[in-house]
VEXKEBA-580778 format. One record per residue (C-alpha): residue number from 1; residue in three letters; x, y, z. Coordinates in Angstrom, 3 decimals. Each point is the difference from the previous one (the first is absolute). Last residue first. Layout:
% VEXKEBA-580778
   nr  rest        px        py        pz
  NUM   ALA         X         Y         Z
...
***
This chain:
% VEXKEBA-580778
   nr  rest        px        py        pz
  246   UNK   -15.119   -79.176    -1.151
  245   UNK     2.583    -2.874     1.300
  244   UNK     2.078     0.966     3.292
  243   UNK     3.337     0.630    -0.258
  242   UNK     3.013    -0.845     2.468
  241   UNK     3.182     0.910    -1.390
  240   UNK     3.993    -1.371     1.259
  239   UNK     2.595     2.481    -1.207
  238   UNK     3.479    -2.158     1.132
  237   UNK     3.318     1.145     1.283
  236   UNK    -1.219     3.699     0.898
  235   UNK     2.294     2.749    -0.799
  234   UNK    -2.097     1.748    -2.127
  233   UNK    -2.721     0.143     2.766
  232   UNK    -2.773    -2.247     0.706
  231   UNK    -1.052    -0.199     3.588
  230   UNK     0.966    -2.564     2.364
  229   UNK    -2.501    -3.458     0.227
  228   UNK     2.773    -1.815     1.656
  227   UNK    -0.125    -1.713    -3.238
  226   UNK     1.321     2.630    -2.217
  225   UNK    -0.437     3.155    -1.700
  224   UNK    -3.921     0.125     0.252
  223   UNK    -2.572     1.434    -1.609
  222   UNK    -3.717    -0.565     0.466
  221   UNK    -3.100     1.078    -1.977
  220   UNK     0.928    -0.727    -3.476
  219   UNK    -3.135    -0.245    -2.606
  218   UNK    -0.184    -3.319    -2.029
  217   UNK    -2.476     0.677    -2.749
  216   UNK     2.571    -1.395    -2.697
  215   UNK     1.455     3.425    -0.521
  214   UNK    -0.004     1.085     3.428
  213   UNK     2.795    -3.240     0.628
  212   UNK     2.121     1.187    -3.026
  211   UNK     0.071     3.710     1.127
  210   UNK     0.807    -1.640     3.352
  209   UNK     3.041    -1.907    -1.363
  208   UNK     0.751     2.813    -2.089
  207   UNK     0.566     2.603     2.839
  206   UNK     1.946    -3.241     2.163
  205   UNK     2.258     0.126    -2.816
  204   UNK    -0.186    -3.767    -1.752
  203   UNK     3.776    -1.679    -0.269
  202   UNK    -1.121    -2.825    -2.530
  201   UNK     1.534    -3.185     1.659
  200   UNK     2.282    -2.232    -1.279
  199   UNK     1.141    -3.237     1.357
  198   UNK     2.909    -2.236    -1.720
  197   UNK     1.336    -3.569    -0.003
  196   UNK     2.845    -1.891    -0.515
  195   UNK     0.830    -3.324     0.873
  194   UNK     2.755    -2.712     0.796
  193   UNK    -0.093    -3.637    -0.875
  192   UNK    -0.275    -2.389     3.082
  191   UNK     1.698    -3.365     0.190
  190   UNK     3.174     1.514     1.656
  189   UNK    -0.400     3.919     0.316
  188   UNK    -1.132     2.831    -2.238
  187   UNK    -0.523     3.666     1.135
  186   UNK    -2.797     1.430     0.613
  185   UNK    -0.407     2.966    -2.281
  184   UNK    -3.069     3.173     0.374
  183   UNK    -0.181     3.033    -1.521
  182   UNK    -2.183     2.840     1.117
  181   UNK    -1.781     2.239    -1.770
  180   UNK    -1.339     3.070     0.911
  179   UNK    -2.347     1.360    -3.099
  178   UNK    -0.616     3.994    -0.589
  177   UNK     4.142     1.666     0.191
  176   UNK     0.423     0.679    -3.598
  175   UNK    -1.053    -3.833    -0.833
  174   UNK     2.281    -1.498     2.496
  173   UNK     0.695     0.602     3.348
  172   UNK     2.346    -2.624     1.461
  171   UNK     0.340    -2.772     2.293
  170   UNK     2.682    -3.105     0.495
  169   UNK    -0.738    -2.890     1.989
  168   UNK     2.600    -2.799     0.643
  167   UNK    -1.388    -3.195     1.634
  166   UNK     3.455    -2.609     0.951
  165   UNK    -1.529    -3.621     0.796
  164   UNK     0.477    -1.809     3.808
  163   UNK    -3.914     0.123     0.376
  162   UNK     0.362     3.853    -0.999
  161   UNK     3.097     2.316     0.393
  160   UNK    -0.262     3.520    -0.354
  159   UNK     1.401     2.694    -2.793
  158   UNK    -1.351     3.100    -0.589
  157   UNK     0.283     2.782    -2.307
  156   UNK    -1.991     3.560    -1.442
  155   UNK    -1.259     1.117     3.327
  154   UNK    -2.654     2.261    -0.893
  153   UNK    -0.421     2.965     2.647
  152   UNK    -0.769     3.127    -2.072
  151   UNK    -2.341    -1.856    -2.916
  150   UNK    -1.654    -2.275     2.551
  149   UNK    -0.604     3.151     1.862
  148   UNK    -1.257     1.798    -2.853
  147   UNK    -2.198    -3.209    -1.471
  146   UNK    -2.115    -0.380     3.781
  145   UNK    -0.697    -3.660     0.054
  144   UNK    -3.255    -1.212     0.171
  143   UNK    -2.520    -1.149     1.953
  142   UNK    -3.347     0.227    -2.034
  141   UNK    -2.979    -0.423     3.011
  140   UNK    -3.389    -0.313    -2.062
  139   UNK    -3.989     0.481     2.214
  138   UNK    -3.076    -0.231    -1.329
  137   UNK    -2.362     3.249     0.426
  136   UNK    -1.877    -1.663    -3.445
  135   UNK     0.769    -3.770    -0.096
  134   UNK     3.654    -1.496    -0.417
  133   UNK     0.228    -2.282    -3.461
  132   UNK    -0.301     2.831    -2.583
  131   UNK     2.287     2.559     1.764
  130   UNK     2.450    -2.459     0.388
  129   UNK    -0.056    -1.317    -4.027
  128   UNK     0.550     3.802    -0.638
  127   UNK     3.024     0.316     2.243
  126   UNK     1.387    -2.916    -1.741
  125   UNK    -1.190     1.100    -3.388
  124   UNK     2.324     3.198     0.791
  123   UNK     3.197    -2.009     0.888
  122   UNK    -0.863    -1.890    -3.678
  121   UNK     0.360     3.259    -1.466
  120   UNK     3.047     0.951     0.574
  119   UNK     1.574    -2.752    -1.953
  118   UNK     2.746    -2.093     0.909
  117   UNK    -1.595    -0.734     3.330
  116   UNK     0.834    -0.420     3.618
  115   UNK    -1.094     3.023     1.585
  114   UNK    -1.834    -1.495     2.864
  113   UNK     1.227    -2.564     2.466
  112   UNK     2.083     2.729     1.583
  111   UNK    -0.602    -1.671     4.158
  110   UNK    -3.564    -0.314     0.102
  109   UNK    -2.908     0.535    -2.404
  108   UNK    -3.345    -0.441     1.675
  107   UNK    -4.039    -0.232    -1.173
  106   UNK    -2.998     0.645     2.527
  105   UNK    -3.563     0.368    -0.268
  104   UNK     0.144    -3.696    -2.319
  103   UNK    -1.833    -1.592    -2.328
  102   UNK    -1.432     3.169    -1.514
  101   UNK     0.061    -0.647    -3.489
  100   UNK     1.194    -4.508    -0.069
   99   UNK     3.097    -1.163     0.026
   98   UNK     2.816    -1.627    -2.359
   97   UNK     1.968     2.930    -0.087
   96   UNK     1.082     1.330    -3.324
   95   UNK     3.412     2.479     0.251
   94   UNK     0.668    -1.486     3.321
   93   UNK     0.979    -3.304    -1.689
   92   UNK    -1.488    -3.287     1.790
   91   UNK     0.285    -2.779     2.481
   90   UNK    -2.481    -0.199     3.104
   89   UNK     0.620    -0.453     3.881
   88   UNK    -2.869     0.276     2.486
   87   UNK     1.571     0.185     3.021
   86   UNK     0.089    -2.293     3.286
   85   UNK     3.288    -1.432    -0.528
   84   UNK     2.165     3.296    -0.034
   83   UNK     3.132    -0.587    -0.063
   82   UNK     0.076    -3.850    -1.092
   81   UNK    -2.336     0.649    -2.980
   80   UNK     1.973     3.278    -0.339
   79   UNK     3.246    -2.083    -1.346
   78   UNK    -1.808    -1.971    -2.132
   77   UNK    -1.812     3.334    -1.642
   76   UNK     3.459     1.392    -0.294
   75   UNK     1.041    -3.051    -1.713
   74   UNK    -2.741     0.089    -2.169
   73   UNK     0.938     4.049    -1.227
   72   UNK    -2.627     1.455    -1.546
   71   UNK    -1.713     1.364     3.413
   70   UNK    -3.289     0.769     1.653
   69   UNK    -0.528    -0.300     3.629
   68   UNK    -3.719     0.210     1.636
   67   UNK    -0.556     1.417     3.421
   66   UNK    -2.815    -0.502     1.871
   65   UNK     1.103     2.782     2.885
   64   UNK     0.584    -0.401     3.506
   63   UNK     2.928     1.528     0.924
   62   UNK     1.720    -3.391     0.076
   61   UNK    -1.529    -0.665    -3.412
   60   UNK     1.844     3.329    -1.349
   59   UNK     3.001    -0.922     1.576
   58   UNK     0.232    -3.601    -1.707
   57   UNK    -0.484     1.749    -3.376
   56   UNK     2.494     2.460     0.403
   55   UNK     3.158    -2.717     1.214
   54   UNK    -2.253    -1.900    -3.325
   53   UNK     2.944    -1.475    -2.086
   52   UNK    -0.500     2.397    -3.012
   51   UNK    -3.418     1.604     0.514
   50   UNK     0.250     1.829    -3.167
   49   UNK    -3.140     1.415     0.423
   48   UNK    -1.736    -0.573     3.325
   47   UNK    -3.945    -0.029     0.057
   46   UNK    -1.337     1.021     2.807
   45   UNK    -3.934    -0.651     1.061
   44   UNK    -0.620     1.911     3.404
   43   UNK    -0.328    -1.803     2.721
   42   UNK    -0.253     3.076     2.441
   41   UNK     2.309    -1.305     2.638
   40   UNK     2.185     2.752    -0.783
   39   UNK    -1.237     2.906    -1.208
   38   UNK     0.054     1.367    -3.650
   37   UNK     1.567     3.734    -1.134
   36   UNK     2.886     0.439     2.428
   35   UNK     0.022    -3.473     1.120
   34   UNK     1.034    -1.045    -3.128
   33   UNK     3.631     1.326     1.248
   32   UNK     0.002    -2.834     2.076
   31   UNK     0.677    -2.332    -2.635
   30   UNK     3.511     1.594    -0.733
   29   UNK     0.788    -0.143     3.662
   28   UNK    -0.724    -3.610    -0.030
   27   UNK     1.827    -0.501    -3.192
   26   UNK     3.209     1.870     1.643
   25   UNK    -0.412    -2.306     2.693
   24   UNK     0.007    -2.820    -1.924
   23   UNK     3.670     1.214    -1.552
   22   UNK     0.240    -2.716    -3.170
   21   UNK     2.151    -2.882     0.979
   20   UNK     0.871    -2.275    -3.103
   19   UNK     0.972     2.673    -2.545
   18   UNK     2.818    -1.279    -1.756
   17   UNK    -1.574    -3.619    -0.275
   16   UNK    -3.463     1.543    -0.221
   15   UNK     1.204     2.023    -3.382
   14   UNK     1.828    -3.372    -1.116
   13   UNK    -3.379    -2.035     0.561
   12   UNK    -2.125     2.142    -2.237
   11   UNK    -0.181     3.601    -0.470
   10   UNK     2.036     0.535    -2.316
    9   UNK    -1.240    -1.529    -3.444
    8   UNK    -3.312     1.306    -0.485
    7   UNK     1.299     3.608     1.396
    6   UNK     2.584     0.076    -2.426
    5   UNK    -2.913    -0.342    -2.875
    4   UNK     0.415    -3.147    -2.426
    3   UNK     1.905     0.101    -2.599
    2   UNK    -2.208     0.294    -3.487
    1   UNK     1.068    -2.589    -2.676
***
């Protein structure tokens, strides 16, 4: 029997338990990096990927966008029913979106929701599936992290405590230094069984990210090192892209 994929099983209740309170500035300042390609206020149709519990998706209506959130996760789609109210939520896998050529003139990724696969080649049939569902001079935003200074700066332990339960998080680099992953254990406590999870995310180069992004017709415009909208440098926390679709 096949066991399911980490990110199938993690981002559920436990991942909103630990993370309840999400920075919504940060996702305002994230959203206002569109700006840079597509106005405010123009109504453009967004889709969302990976929408998680919709901080992104509520920002993008309040700029005035029709935004549309897709994620695998049903709790996360609970959780961004109350968020963001007013959005078009849909379940699916980013690999084979369940829309329409052209559907949209924007598509987002926020906050490292890329890079989740065993195989390389799904991350690429992501990209692809973008390029088919945003029309020609559509717009895609990849946030991402920035692999050397996750590499330089990784904090390897943690400990914090969570509704009265002990959440120890360990990280490493593991396949020669490609995947981040990140192991997760709440601890047990009266009537509730303890758990273990894991995250791991395929540490992209921002050079092959926009290799990757030109190869599915997706050519990068806009660099960025972080939400302030700073330019990229090796030191940068994150390597956000804006492309537009050829």
């Amino acid at each position: 029997m096949n066991q399911p994929p980490w990110f199938g099983e993690w981002f559920g209740r436990e991942y909103l338990a630990l993370y309840p309170h999400r920075d919504r500035e940060e996702a305002r300042r994230a959203v206002k990096l569109l700006e840079v390609a597509v106005p405010a206020d123009s109504r453009a149709r967004v889709l969302d990927l990976a929408c998680g519990a919709g901080r992104h998706l509520a920002e993008l209506r309040r700029s005035g966008h029709q935004a549309t959130g897709l994620d695998l996760s049903l709790p996360m789609l609970e959780a961004a029913r109350t968020t963001a109210p007013e959005a078009a939520l849909v379940r699916g896998d980013m690999r084979r979106l369940p829309f329409g050529t052209g559907a949209f003139d924007v598509v987002t990724s926020y906050f490292t929701s890329f890079g989740y696969f065993d195989d390389e080649a799904d991350d690429r049939r992501v990209l692809e599936e973008v390029r088919r569902v945003v029309g020609s001079g559509g717009v895609f935003l990849l946030d991402f992290l920035n692999a050397a200074y996750v590499a330089a700066n990784l904090k390897t332990d943690d400990e914090t405590i969570v509704a009265d339960r002990v959440v120890t998080q360990r990280r490493r680099l593991v396949d020669g230094g490609r995947i981040v992953e990140k192991r997760i254990t709440i601890a047990p406590e009266a009537g509730a069984p303890g758990r273990d999870f894991v995250e791991r995310v395929r540490l992209h180069q921002p050079r092959d990210l926009e290799r990757m992004l030109e190869a599915a017709g997706l050519r990068p415009r806009f660099k960025f090192g972080g939400y302030d909208q700073a330019a990229f440098s090796p030191e940068s926390p994150r390597c956000i892209l804006i492309a537009a679709a050829a």
